[in-house]
C-alpha positions, 0 to 999 in steps of 0.5 A: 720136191715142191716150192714149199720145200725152199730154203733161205738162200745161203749167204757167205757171211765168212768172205763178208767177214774177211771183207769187213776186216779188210775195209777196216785196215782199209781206212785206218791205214789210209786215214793215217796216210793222208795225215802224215802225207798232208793230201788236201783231200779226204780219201777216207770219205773217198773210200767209204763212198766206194765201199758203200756203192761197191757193196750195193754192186755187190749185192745186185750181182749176188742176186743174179743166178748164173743163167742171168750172169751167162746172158749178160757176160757177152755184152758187159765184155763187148761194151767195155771192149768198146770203150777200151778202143775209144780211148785208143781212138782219142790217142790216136787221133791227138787230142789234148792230154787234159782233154776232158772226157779221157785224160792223160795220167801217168803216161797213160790215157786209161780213164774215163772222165764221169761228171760227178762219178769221177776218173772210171777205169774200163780195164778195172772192169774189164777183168770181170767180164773177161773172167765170165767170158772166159767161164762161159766159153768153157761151160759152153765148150764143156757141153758142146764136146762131151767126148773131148779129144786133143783137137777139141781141148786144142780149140777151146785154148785158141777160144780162151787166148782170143777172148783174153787176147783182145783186151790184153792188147788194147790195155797193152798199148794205153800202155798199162803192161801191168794190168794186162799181165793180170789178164794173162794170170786170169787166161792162165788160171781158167785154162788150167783148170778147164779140162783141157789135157795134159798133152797140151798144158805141158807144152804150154806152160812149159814154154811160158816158164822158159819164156818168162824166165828168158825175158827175166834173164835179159831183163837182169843181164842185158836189160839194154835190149829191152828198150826196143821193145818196151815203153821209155817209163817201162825200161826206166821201172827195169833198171830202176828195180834192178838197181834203184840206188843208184837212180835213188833220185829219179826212177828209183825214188819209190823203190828206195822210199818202200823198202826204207819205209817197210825195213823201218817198221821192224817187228811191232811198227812205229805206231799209228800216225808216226810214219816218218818216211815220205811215200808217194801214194801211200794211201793208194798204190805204195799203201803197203808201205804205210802198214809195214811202217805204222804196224810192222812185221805183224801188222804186214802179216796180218793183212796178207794172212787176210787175203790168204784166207779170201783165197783160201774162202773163194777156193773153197766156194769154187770147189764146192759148187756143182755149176762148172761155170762158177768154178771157172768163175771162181779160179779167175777171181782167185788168179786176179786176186792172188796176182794183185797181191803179189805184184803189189807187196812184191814191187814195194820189196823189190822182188817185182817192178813198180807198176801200177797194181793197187792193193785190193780192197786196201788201197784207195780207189774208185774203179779198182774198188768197185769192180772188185767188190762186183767180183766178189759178189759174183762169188757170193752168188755162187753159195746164195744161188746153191741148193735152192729146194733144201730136199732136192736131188741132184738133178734138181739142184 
């Protein structure tokens, strides 16, 4: 069919929906929290000056064709694998805590210091260029090895762990275990649906699932023997979690703080603007406790049913597209998402540790917000990019 046949590229206006109601919660909640938290500054402007130049980011990344998006995925990964080992380099090399190109925050030297963009986070972006690394790796090996057998599906496991290992580590030792545990959910997710055989998978996970429910035992039982091996501010979150009562003054302030904050709001909330209970970061990190207290249990409910349905939107994209390297595109965003929502709601319940995980696009943030609306305008490109000749065959297509 000629060029005259084309069709008007097709926009996902659902996940638009879902990310306009998202911003909407987005703003209302952290309006209210700086109110009741008496911040000096305007995070609501903040978040609206984010979401505006993150929907341009996503824009221009719905606009590349997944040709374009292969072609720019080795050096996008290797730039911000390169600027993640620049800030180990000024650790290493001692530089002040408040020096002004990399400050130390939080225990952590993770952000860049921008004149007039702000605190920019490598790692937040990172896990985008990690997850079209890891779908072209996979494509790529797909092609490669028609005729696959357990020695090629072994290799593409070493190709995918090396490609997610490098950042992993360099993020690890910042230190910043939580968002390197979200590299570890993208690794995962892309090997889980790669193809690769069972007779692998089963070993593999298998040993993951005793390992993590190992260091889960020992972490509840004899959490002692972590502190070898784990950041004095990482021991402390463990024990704090696993008894923040007793550390209510100390480790276990935010813990205690969240869950009064939550278990207060009961069904219906309190009302907008009439949180009561101090929370540090409640616009940001903490933001979920500020929507379980203002707005209760339907209030919580309504946002997780939201990201559900993101979820449940970006699957769907994934599994409708024709072009392997979206659907492994696709499962990486999902794993991201999925596990940043988990991590986040489950440590201001006390069913995960606190670690520095936003909520995403709820909770304040320049980097984090910007890099995940780049992702989802990855996905976006998915459906936009889709049946260009409206006649075509499949071949075409």
């Amino acid at each position: 069919m000629t060029s005259s046949k084309k069709a008007i590229p097709k926009i996902d206006y659902g996940i638009i929906l879902t990310l306009m109601l998202m911003a909407l919660v987005s703003l209302i909640t952290i309006y209210s929290a700086q109110k009741t938290g008496q911040y000096v500054n305007n995070f609501v402007t903040g978040q609206i000056k984010w979401y505006v130049i993150g929907a341009i980011a996503a824009y221009v990344m719905m606009r590349l064709d997944s040709d374009q998006l292969k072609k720019i995925s080795w050096y996008a990964y290797g730039l911000c694998a390169l600027s993640l080992f620049g800030l180990l380099a000024i650790d290493a090399l001692n530089f002040p805590k408040k020096f002004f190109l990399a400050p130390e925050r939080n225990g952590a030297r993770s952000w860049y210091a921008i004149p007039g963009a702000g605190l920019i986070q490598p790692a937040e972006f990172m896990k985008i260029f990690l997850i079209m690394a890891l779908a072209k790796v996979t494509s790529g090996h797909q092609v490669k090895f028609v005729h696959k057998s357990l020695k090629s599906d072994f290799w593409l496991l070493v190709k995918l762990s090396v490609v997610a290992g490098v950042p992993a580590l360099l993020i690890l030792k910042q230190p910043d275990l939580g968002t390197a545990l979200v590299f570890v959910a993208i690794l995962l997710a892309v090997i889980l649906v790669s193809g690769i055989t069972w007779k692998i998978l089963v070993p593999l996970f298998a040993v993951c699932g005793v390992v993590g429910s190992a260091l889960l035992y020992i972490a509840v039982y004899y959490h002692e023997l972590l502190q070898g091996i784990l950041e004095p501010h990482q021991y402390k979150r463990i024990y704090s979690w696993l008894d923040p009562y007793n550390f209510r003054t100390d480790e276990g302030y935010q813990l205690v703080n969240a869950l009064q904050s939550i278990g207060s709001g009961m069904t219906s909330g309190k009302g907008f603007f009439k949180g009561e209970v101090y929370m540090p970061e409640s616009h940001s990190d903490f933001i979920f406790t500020t929507i379980g207290e203002e707005f209760g249990f339907i209030g919580a409910s309504i946002v997780i049913s939201l990201f559900f349905l993101l979820i449940y939107q970006i699957t769907k994209t994934g599994l409708d597209t024709k072009n392997p390297f979206y659907s492994y595109i696709c499962a990486g965003v999902v794993a991201m998402i999925a596990f940043h929502v988990f991590q986040n709601i489950g440590m201001t319940i006390g069913l995960m540790p606190i670690t520095g995980i936003p909520l995403p696009f709820i909770s304040y943030g320049g980097s984090g917000l910007l890099a995940n609306m780049m992702v989802i305008g990855i996905v976006l490109s998915v459906r936009y990019h889709y049946k260009r000749y409206m006649f075509a065959s499949e071949d075409e297509e």
